[in-house]
C-alpha positions as a Markdown table, in Angstrom:
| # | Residue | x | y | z |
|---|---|---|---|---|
| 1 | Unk | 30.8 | 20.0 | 8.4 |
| 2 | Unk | 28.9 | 19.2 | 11.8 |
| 3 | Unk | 26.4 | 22.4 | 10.8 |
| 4 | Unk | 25.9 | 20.5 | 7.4 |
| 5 | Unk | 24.7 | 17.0 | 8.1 |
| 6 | Unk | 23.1 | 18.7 | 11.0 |
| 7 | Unk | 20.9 | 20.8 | 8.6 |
| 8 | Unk | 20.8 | 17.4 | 6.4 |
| 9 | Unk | 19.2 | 14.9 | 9.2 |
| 10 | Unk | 16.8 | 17.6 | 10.0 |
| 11 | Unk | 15.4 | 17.7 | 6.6 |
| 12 | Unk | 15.2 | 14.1 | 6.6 |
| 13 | Unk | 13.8 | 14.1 | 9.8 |
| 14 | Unk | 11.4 | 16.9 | 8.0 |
| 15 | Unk | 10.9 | 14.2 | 4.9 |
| 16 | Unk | 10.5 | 11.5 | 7.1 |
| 17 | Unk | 7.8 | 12.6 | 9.5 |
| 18 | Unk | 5.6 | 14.2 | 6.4 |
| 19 | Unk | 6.0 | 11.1 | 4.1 |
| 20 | Unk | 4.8 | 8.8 | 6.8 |
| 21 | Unk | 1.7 | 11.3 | 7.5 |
| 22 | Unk | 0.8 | 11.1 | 3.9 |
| 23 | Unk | 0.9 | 7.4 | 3.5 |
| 24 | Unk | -1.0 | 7.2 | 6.6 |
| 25 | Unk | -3.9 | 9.4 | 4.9 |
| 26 | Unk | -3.8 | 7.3 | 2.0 |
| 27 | Unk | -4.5 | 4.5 | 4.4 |
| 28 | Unk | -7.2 | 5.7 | 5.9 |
| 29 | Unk | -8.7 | 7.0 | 2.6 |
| 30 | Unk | -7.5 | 3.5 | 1.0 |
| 31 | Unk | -5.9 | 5.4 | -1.5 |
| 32 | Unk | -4.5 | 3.1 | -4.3 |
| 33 | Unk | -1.1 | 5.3 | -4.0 |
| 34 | Unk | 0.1 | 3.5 | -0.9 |
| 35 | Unk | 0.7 | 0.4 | -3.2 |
| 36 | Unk | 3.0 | 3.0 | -5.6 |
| 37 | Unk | 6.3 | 1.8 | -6.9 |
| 38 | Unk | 7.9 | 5.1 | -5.9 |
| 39 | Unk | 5.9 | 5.0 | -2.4 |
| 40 | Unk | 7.1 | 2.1 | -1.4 |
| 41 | Unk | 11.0 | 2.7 | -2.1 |
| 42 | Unk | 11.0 | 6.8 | -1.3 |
| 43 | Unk | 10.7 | 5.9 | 2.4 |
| 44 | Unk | 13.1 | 3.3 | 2.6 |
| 45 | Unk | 15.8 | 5.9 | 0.6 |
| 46 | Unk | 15.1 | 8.9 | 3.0 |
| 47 | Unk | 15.1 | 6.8 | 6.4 |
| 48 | Unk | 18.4 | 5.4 | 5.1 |
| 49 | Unk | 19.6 | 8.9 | 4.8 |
| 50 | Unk | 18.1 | 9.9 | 7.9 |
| 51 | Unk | 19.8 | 6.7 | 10.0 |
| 52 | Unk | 23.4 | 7.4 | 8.5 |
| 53 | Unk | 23.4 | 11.3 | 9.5 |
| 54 | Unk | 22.1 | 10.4 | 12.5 |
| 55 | Unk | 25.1 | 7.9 | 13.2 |
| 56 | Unk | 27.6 | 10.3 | 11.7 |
| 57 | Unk | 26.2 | 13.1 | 14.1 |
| 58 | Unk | 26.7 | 11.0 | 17.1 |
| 59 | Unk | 30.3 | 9.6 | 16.1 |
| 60 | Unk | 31.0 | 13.7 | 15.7 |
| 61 | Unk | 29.6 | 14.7 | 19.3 |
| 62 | Unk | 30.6 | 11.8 | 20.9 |
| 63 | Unk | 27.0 | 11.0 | 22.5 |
| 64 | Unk | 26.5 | 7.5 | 22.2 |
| 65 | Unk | 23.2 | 5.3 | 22.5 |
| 66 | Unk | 23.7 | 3.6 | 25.9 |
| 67 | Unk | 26.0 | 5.9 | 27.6 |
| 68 | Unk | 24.2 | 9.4 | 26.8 |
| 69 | Unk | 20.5 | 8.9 | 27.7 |
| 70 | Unk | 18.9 | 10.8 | 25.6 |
| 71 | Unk | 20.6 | 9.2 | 22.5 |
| 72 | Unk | 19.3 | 6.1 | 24.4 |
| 73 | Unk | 15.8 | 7.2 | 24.6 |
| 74 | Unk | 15.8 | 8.5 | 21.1 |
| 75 | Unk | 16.8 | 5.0 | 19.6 |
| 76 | Unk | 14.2 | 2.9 | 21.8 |
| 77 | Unk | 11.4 | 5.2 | 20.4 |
| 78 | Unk | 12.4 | 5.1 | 17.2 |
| 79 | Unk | 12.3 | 1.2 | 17.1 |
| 80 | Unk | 8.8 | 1.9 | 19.3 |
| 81 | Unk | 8.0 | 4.3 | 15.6 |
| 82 | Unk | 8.7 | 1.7 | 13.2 |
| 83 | Unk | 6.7 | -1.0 | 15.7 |
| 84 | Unk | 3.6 | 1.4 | 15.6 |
| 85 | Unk | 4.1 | 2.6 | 12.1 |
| 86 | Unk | 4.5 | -1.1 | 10.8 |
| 87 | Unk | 1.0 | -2.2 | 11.6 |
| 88 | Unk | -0.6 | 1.5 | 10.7 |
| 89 | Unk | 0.6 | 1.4 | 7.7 |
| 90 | Unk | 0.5 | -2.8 | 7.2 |
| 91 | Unk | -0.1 | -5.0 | 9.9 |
| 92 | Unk | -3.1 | -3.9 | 11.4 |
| 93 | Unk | -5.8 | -6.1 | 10.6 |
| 94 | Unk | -8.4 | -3.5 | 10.8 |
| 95 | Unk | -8.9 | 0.3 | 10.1 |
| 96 | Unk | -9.4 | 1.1 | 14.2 |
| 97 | Unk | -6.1 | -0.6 | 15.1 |
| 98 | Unk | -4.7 | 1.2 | 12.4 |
| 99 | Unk | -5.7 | 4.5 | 13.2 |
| 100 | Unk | -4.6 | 3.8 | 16.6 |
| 101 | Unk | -1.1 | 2.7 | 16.1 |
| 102 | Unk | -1.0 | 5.7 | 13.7 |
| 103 | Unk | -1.8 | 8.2 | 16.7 |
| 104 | Unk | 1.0 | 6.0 | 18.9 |
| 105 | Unk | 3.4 | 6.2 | 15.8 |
| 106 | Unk | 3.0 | 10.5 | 15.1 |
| 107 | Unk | 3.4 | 10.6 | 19.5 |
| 108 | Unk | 6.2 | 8.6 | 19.4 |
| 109 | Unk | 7.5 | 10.7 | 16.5 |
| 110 | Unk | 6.3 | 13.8 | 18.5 |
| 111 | Unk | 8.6 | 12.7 | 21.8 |
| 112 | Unk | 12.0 | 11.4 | 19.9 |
| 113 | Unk | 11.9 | 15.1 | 18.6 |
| 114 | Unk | 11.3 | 16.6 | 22.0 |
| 115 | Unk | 13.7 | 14.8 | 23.1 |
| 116 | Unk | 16.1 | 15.7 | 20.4 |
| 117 | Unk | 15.6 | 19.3 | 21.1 |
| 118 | Unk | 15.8 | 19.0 | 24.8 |
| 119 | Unk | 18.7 | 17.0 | 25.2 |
| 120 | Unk | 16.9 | 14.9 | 28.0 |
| 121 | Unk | 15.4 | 11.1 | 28.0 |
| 122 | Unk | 12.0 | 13.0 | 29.7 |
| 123 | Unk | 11.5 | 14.8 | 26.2 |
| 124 | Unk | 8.4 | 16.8 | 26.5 |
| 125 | Unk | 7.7 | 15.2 | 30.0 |
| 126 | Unk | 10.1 | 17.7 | 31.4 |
C-alpha cells in the first residue's frame, strides 16, 4: 500500500507543480483561461489529493513535521509556496512582483522536492 500512495503523491506532486506553471504563463500572457471555471477548482482538487497522501505517507513512516526535520522543512516551504504563489498568481499588484514571486514560488517548489529526495532540511544546499 505504502508503494501506491507513494506513486500517487508523486503524480500529484507532478500535477501540482505543472498546473501552477501553466497558470503562471497564462498570467504573464494575461490569458483569459486563468479566470476558467475548471482552472480555478482543478487546483484546489489535486492539492487536496496531494495534502492527504502526503499526511497518510507520514502517519505510515512515522516521520512527523516537528520531530523529523526534513518533514519540518518540507511543510514551512510549502506554506513559503502557497505565500509566493498567492500573489503570482493574485496578489501582486503588478506584473514585476508577479513574475518575481513566481521565480520564488517554482524555487521554493524546486527545494521542498530536493528536500524530499534527500531526506535532509539542507535540500539541494547539501
Amino acid at each position: 500500500m505504502y508503494l501506491a500512495i507513494k506513486h500517487f503523491h508523486m503524480t500529484c506532486v507532478a500535477l501540482s507543480a505543472c498546473g501552477f506553471l501553466l497558470r503562471g504563463y497564462w498570467m504573464l500572457s494575461g490569458s483569459a483561461r486563468l479566470n476558467a471555471r475548471l482552472t480555478r477548482v482543478l487546483p484546489h482538487v489535486v492539492d487536496t489529493l496531494l495534502l492527504a497522501s502526503a499526511i497518510v505517507l507520514s502517519m505510515m513512516m512515522a516521520q512527523y513535521p516537528f520531530i523529523h526535520g526534513w518533514v519540518t522543512a518540507k511543510v514551512l516551504g510549502l506554506l513559503a509556496y502557497i505565500g509566493f504563489g498567492t500573489v503570482a498568481l493574485k496578489r501582486g499588484r503588478t506584473k514585476t512582483t508577479r513574475c518575481v514571486a513566481l521565480l520564488a514560488a517554482a524555487l521554493t517548489f524546486a527545494y521542498i522536492v530536493s528536500v524530499a529526495l534527500s531526506k535532509s532540511p539542507a535540500g539541494f544546499f547539501s
